[in-house]
N, C-alpha and C positions, 0 to 999 in steps of 0.2 A: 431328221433335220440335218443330221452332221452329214450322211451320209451324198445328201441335195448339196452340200456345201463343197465337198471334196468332189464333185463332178464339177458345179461350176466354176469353181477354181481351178481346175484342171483344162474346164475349155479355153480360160483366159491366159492361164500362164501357156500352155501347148501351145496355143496361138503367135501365140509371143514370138515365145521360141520358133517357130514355125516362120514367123515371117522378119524373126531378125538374124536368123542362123543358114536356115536352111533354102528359102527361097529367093530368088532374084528378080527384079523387075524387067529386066531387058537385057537383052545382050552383052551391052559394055558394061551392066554392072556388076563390079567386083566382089561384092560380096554373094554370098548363096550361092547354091550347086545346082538348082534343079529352078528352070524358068518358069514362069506363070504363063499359062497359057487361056485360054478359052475355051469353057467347055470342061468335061472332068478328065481329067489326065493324073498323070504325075505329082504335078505341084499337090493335088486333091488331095491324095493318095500319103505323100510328106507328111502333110498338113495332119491328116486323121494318124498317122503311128509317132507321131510328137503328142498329139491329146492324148492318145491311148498311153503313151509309157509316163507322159506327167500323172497320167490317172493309177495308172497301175504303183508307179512308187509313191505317188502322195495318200492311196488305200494303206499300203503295207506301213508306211510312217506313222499314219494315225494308230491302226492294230495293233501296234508296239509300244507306242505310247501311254 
């Protein structure tokens, strides 16, 4: 059960992150590096190594705990 929890906590906060850091909506926007596009690309790619490292450090925090 804990283990279901630090995954899906990790797809929400990643996401997060993912779409308040690292991605952009369009051209002029100023914020985020890497634009959303159509299709699997880049932005995809952002999106899935923000889940993976929220997951990978929110595992090793609970293990330690």
């Amino acid at each position: 059960m804990k283990k279901t929890a630090i995954v899906f906590g990790s797809i929400v906060a990643g996401n997060w992150l993912a779409e308040r850091f690292l991605l952009k909506s369009s051209a002029d926007d100023t914020q985020g590096f890497i634009q959303v596009a159509d299709g699997l690309g880049m932005d995809d790619v952002a999106r899935a190594v923000a889940i993976l490292a929220v997951l990978y450090v929110g595992d090793k925090l609970v293990k330690h705990a």
